[in-house]
C-alpha positions as CSV (number, residue, x, y, z in Angstrom):
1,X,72.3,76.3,36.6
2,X,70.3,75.1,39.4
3,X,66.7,75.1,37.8
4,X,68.1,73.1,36.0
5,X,69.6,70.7,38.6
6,X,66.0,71.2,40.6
7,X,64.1,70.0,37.0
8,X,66.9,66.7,37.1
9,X,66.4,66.0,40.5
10,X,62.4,65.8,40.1
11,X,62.7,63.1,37.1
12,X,65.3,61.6,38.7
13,X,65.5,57.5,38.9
14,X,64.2,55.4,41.3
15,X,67.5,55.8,43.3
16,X,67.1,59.3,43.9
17,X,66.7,60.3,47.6
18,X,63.0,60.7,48.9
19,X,64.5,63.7,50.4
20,X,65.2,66.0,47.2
21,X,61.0,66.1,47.2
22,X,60.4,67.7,50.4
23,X,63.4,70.2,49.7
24,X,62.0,71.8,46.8
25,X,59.1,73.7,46.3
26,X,58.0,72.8,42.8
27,X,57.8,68.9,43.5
28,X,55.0,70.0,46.6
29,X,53.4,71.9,43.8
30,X,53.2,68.9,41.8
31,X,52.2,66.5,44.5
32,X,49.8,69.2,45.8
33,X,48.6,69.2,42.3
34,X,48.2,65.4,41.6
35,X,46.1,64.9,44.9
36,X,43.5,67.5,44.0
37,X,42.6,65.6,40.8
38,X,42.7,62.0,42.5
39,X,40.5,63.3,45.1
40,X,37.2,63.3,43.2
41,X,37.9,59.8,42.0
42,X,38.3,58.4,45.7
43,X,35.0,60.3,46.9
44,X,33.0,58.2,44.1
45,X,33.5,54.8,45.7
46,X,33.2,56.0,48.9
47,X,29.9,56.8,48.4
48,X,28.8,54.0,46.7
49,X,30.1,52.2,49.7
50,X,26.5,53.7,51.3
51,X,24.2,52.5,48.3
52,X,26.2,53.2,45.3
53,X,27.7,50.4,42.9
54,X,29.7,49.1,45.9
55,X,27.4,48.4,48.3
56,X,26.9,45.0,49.1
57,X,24.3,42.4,48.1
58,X,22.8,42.2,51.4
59,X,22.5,45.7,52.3
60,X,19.0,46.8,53.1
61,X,16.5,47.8,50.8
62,X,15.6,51.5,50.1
63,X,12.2,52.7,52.4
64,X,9.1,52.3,50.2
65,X,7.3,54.8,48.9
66,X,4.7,56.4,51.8
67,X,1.3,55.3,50.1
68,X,3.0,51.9,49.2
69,X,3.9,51.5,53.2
70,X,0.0,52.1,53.9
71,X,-0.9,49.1,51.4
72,X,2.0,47.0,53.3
73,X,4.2,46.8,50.1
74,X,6.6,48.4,48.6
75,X,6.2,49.9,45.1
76,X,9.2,49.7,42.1
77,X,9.0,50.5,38.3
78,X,9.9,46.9,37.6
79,X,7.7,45.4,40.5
80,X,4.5,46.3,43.0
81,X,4.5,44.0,45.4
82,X,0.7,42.9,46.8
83,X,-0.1,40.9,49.8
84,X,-4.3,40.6,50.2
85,X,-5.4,41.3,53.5
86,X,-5.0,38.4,55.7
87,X,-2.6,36.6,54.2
88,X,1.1,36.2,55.8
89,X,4.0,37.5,52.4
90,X,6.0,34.5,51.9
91,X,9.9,34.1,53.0
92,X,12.5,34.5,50.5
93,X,16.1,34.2,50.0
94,X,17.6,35.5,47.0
95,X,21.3,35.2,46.0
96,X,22.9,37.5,42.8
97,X,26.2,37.3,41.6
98,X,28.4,40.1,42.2
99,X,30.3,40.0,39.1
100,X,29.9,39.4,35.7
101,X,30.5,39.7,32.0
102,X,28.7,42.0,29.6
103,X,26.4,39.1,27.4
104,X,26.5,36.6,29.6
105,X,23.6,35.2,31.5
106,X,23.8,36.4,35.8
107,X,21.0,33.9,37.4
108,X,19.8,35.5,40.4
109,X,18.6,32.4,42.9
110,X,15.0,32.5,45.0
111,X,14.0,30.2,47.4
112,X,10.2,30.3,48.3
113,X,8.9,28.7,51.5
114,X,5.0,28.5,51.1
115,X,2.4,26.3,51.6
116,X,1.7,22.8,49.9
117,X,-1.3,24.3,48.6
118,X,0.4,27.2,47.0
119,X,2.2,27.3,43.8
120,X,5.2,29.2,43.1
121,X,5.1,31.0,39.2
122,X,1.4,29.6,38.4
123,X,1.9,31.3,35.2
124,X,5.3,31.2,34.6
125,X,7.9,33.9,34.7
126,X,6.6,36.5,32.1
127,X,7.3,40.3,31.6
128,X,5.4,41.6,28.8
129,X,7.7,43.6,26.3
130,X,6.2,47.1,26.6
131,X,5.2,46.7,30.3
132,X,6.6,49.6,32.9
133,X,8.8,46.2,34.2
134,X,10.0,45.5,30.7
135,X,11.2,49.2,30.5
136,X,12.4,49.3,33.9
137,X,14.5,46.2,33.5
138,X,16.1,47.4,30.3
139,X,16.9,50.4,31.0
140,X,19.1,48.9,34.3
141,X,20.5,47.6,31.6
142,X,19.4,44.2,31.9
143,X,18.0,41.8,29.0
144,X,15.7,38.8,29.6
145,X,16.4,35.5,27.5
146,X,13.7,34.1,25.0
147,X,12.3,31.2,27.0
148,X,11.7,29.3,24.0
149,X,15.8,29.1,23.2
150,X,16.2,27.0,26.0
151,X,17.1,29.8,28.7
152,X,14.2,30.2,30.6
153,X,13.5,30.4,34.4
154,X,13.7,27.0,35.9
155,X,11.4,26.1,38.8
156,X,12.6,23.4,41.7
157,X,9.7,22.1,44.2
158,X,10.9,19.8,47.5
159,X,7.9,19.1,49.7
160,X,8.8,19.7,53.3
161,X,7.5,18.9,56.7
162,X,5.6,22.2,57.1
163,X,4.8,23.1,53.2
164,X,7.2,23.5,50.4
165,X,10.3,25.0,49.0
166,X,10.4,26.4,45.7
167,X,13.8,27.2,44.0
168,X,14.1,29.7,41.0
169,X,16.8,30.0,38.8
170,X,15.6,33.2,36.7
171,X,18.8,34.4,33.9
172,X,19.4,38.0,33.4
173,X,22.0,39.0,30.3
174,X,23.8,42.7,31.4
175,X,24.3,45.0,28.9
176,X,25.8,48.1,29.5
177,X,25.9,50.8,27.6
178,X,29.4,52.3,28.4
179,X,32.3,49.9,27.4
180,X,34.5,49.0,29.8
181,X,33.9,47.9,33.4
182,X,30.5,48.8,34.7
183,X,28.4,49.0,37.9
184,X,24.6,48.0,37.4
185,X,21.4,48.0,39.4
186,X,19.1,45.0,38.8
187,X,16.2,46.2,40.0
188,X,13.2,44.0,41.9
189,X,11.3,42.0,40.0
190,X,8.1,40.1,41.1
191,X,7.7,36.1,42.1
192,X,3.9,35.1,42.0
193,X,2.4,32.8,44.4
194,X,-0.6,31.2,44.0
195,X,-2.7,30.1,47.4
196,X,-5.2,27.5,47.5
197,X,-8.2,30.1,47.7
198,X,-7.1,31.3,44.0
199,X,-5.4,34.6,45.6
200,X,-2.3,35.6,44.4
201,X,0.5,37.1,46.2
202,X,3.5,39.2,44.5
203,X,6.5,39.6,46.3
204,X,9.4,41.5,45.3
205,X,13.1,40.5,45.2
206,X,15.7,42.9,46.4
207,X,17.5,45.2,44.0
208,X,20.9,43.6,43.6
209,X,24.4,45.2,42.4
210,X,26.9,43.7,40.1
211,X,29.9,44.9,38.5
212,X,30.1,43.8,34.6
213,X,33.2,43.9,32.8
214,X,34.0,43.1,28.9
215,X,34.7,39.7,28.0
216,X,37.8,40.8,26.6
217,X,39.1,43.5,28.9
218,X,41.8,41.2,29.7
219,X,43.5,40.6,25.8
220,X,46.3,42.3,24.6
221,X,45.3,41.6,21.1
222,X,41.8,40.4,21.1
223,X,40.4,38.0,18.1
224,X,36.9,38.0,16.6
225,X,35.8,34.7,17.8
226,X,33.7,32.5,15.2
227,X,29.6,32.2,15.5
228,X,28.6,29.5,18.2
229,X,27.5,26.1,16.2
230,X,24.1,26.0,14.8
231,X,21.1,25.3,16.9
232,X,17.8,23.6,15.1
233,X,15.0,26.0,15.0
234,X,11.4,25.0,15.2
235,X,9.3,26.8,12.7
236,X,5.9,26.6,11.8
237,X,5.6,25.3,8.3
238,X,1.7,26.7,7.8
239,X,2.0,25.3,4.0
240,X,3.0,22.0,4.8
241,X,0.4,21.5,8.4
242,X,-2.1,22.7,5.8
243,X,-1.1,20.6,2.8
244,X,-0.6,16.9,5.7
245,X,-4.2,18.0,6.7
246,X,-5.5,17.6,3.4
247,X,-3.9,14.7,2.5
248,X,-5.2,13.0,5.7
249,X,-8.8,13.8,5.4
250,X,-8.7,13.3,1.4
251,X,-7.3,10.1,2.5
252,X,-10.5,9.5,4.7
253,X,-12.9,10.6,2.5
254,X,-11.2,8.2,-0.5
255,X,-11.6,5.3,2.1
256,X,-15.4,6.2,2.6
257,X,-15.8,6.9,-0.9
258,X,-14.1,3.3,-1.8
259,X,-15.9,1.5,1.3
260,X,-19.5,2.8,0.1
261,X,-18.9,2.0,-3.6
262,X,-17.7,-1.3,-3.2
263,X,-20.6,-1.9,-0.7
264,X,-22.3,-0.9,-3.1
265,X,-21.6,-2.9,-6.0
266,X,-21.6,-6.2,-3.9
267,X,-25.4,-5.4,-3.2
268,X,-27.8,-7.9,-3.8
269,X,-29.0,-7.8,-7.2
270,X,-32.3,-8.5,-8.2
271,X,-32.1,-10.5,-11.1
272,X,-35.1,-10.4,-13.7
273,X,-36.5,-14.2,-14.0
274,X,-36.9,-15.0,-17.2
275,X,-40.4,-15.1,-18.7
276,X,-42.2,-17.9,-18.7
277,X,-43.1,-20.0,-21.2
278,X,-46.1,-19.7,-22.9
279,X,-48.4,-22.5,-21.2
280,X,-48.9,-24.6,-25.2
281,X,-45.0,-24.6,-26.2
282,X,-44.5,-25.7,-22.5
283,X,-46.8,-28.7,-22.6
284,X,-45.8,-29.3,-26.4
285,X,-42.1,-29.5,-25.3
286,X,-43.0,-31.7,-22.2
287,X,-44.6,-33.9,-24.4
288,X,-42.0,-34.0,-27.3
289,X,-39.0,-35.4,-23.9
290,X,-41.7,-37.9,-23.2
291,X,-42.2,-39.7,-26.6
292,X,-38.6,-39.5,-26.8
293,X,-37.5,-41.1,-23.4
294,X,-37.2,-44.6,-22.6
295,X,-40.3,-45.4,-20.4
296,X,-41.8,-47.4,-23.1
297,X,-38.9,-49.4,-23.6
298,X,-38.4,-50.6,-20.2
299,X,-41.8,-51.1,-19.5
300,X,-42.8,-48.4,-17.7
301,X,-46.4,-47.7,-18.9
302,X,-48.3,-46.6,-15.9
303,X,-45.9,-44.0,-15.5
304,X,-45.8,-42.8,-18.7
305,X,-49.6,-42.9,-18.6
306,X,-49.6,-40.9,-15.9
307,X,-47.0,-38.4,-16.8
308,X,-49.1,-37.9,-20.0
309,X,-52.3,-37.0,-18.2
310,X,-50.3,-34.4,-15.6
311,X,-48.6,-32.9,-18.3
312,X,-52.2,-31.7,-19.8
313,X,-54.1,-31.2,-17.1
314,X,-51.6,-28.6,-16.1
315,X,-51.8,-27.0,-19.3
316,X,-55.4,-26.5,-19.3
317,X,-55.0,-25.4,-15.9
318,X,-52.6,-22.5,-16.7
319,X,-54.3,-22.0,-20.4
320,X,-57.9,-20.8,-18.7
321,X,-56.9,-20.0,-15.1
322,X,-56.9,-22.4,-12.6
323,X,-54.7,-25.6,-10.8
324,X,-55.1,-28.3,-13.3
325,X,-53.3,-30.8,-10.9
326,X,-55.3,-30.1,-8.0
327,X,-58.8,-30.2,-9.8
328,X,-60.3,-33.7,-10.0
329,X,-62.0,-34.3,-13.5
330,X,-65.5,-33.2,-13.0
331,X,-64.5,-29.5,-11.3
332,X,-62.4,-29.6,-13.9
333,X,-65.1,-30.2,-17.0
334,X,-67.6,-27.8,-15.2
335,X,-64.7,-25.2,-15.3
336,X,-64.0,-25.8,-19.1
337,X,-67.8,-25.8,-19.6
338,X,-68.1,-21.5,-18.3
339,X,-65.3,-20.4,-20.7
340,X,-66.1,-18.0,-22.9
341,X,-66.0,-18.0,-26.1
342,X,-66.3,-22.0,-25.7
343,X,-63.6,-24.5,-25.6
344,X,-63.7,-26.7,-29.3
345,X,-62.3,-29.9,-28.1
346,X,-64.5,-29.7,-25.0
347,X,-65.8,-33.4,-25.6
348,X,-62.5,-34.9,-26.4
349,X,-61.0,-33.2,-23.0
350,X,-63.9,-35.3,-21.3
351,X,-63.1,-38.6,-23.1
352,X,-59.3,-37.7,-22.0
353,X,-59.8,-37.5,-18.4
354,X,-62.3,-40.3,-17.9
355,X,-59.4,-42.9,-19.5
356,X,-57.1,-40.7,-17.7
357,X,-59.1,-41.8,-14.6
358,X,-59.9,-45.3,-15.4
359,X,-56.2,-45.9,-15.7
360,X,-55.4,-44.1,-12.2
361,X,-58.5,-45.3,-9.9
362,X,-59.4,-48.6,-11.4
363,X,-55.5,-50.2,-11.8
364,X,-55.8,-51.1,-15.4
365,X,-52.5,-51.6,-16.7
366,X,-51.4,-49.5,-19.6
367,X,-50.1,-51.0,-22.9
368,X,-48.0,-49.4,-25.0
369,X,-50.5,-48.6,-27.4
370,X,-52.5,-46.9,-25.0
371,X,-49.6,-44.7,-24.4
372,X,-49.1,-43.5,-27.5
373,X,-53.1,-43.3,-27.9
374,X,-52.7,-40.6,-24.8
375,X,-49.9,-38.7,-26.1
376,X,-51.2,-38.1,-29.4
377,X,-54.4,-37.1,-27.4
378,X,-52.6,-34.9,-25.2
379,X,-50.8,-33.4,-28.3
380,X,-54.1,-33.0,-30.2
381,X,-56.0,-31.4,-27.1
382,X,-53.4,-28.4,-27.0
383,X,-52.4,-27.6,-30.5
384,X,-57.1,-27.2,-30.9
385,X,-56.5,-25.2,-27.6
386,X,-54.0,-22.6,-28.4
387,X,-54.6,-19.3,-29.4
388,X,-55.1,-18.5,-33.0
389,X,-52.6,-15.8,-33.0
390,X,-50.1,-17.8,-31.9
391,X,-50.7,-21.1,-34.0
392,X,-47.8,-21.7,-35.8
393,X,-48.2,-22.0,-39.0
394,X,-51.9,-19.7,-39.5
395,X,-51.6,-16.9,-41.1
396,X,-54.1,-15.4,-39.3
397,X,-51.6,-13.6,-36.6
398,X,-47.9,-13.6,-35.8
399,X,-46.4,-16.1,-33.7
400,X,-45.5,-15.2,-30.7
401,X,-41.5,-15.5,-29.7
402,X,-40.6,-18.3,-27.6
403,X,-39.2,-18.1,-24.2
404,X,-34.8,-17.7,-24.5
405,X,-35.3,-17.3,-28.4
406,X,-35.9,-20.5,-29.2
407,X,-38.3,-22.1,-31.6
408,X,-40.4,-24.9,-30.3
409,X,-39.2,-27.9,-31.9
410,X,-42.6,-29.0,-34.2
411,X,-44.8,-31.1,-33.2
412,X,-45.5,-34.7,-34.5
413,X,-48.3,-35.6,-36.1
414,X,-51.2,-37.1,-35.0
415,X,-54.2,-38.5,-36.2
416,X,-56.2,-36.3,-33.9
417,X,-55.5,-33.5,-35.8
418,X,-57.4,-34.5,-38.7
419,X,-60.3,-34.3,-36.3
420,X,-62.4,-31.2,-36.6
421,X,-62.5,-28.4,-33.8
């Protein structure tokens, strides 16, 4: 019966007396018992406490590598630090969170003093994908955000009395692969400094703890939680830049096209004169508006005279050759008297231009007989004087066609046509 007392009094309530443990020998077993499994636990933090997942964020560095020490640098996976040879490594301060939730962004804070010539990041902060610092990175279990969704490193400048601060703001998303909480190592990573001389200086950041823990460690019952809203994504449409590049320079070329055709069809045209008239239905014409105008009514004989005398002397000037209204009389006869085959009506020509003269150098006076006299004359002298091919009315040749299709209107009669050639 007392085993069995001893078993009650080690599951005893609260109340029990502290006392019944140190009298029994199986609740030291226990106890003994309890401590040698808790013991390993303790030891862990203790030494992180010296480097491990406890230590803290300002803890030294570990020693760099031996050949890294002789270059005056110290060499990571995820960063080689390189300061040329007479150049002084610039001061940073750094600052890391020391906690943190798995997926969500820990920014880890650098100050830069340099000079004003230098510039902090020339290139930006970039870590190729497949790079030893990619690798070395990831497999701390850190991620880098896609600049290009809006979380990228953001860069600060202030200008100062002696050169320039820089601040960095440079995200880092832990994932762990273990659920629960987490200690993870974030290992150096490089800040590049660009001096005025084009050399360029990599420091490296200390490695910094934090201690992750799940978003939802802390629900009883924990609820999926719906997608974040939307965010617009730019995408290059290759179809459509393609397609609104050749619209625009088909549009171009249309306006050219349209510029240079209507250009071209408000040139200047030549237009084709019409052929002149033949020199005989000309002076016929000429003659047929002067018998019928009113000159000889109102009196006007000297100038119908001497419109009569113009109007043939310029068609014997165009018929063989020459400027019947700037020829006086006698160049004009000795010109009629060298044409070949001869002119027929050379003698009344002459008795033509001496009245013609008479009228014009002595002042006679015209009467209206005279006039008519002149015009039937001047009628007579160029039907004799036209070609025999183009006598209307022979039938030695066809007529040739007016000027503008029309038929000259037919002459009037005269008595000088009974005359022979």
């Amino acid at each position: 019966m007392r085993p069995r007392r001893s078993a009650v009094a080690v599951h005893s309530p609260r109340g029990a007396s502290p006392l019944a443990w140190a009298t029994r020998p199986l609740a030291w077993a226990a106890l003994a018992a309890a401590l040698a499994c808790a013991s390993p636990a303790r030891s862990q933090p203790d030494a992180g406490a010296a480097g491990g997942p406890a230590a803290r964020d300002d803890d030294a560095p570990p020693a760099p590598a031996p050949a890294a020490a002789e270059r005056g640098g110290s060499v990571w996976a995820s960063c080689a630090e390189h300061v040329p040879p007479g150049a002084t490594r610039p001061q940073i301060e750094e600052t890391f969170p020391k906690n943190g939730f798995s997926g969500y962004a820990a920014h880890l804070e650098v100050t830069v003093a340099h000079g004003k010539g230098e510039t902090v990041l020339p290139e930006g902060f970039k870590v190729q994908s497949d790079s030893d610092a990619a690798r070395a990175i990831e497999k701390a279990g850190f991620v880098l955000p896609e600049a290009d969704a809006g979380a990228g490193p953001t860069s600060t400048t202030t200008a100062t009395d002696t050169g320039a601060t820089t601040k960095l703001v440079i995200p880092f998303v832990p994932l762990p692969k273990e659920p629960g909480r987490s200690a993870l190592l974030l290992p150096p990573v490089p800040i590049a400094v660009s001096r005025a001389s084009g050399e360029v200086v990599t420091v490296c950041t200390r490695p910094h703890e934090i201690v992750i823990e799940d978003p939802i460690a802390n629900e009883r019952d924990p609820k999926v939680k719906p997608n974040p809203p939307a965010r617009p994504q730019r995408e290059e449409w290759v179809l459509a830049k393609q397609l609104t590049v050749g619209i625009l320079i088909g549009a171009a070329l249309g306006l050219l096209v349209a510029w240079l055709v209507r250009r071209w069809m408000r040139r200047p045209r030549v237009v084709a004169a019409p052929p002149p008239k033949l020199p005989w239905i000309a002076a016929l014409e000429e003659l047929e508006a002067l018998r019928r105008s009113d000159l000889l009514s109102e009196g006007r004989t000297g100038e119908y005279f001497d419109r009569v005398s113009d109007c043939v002397r310029k068609y014997l000037g165009a018929r063989y050759g020459f400027d019947g209204l700037e020829t006086t009389s006698d160049e004009m006869r000795a010109l009629l008297a060298r044409v070949r085959p001869p002119v027929p009506v050379l003698p009344q020509i002459t008795r033509f231009l001496a009245d013609c003269d008479l009228v014009k150098f002595a002042r006679l006076q015209p009467t209206e007989a005279d006039c008519l006299t002149a015009l039937d004359d001047g009628e007579s002298i160029v039907h004799r004087t036209t070609p025999p091919a183009s006598r209307p009315g022979d039938g030695t040749g066809a007529a040739s066609p007016p000027a503008a299709g029309k038929q000259p209107p037919p002459a009037r009669p005269s008595r000088a046509r009974e005359e022979a050639p």
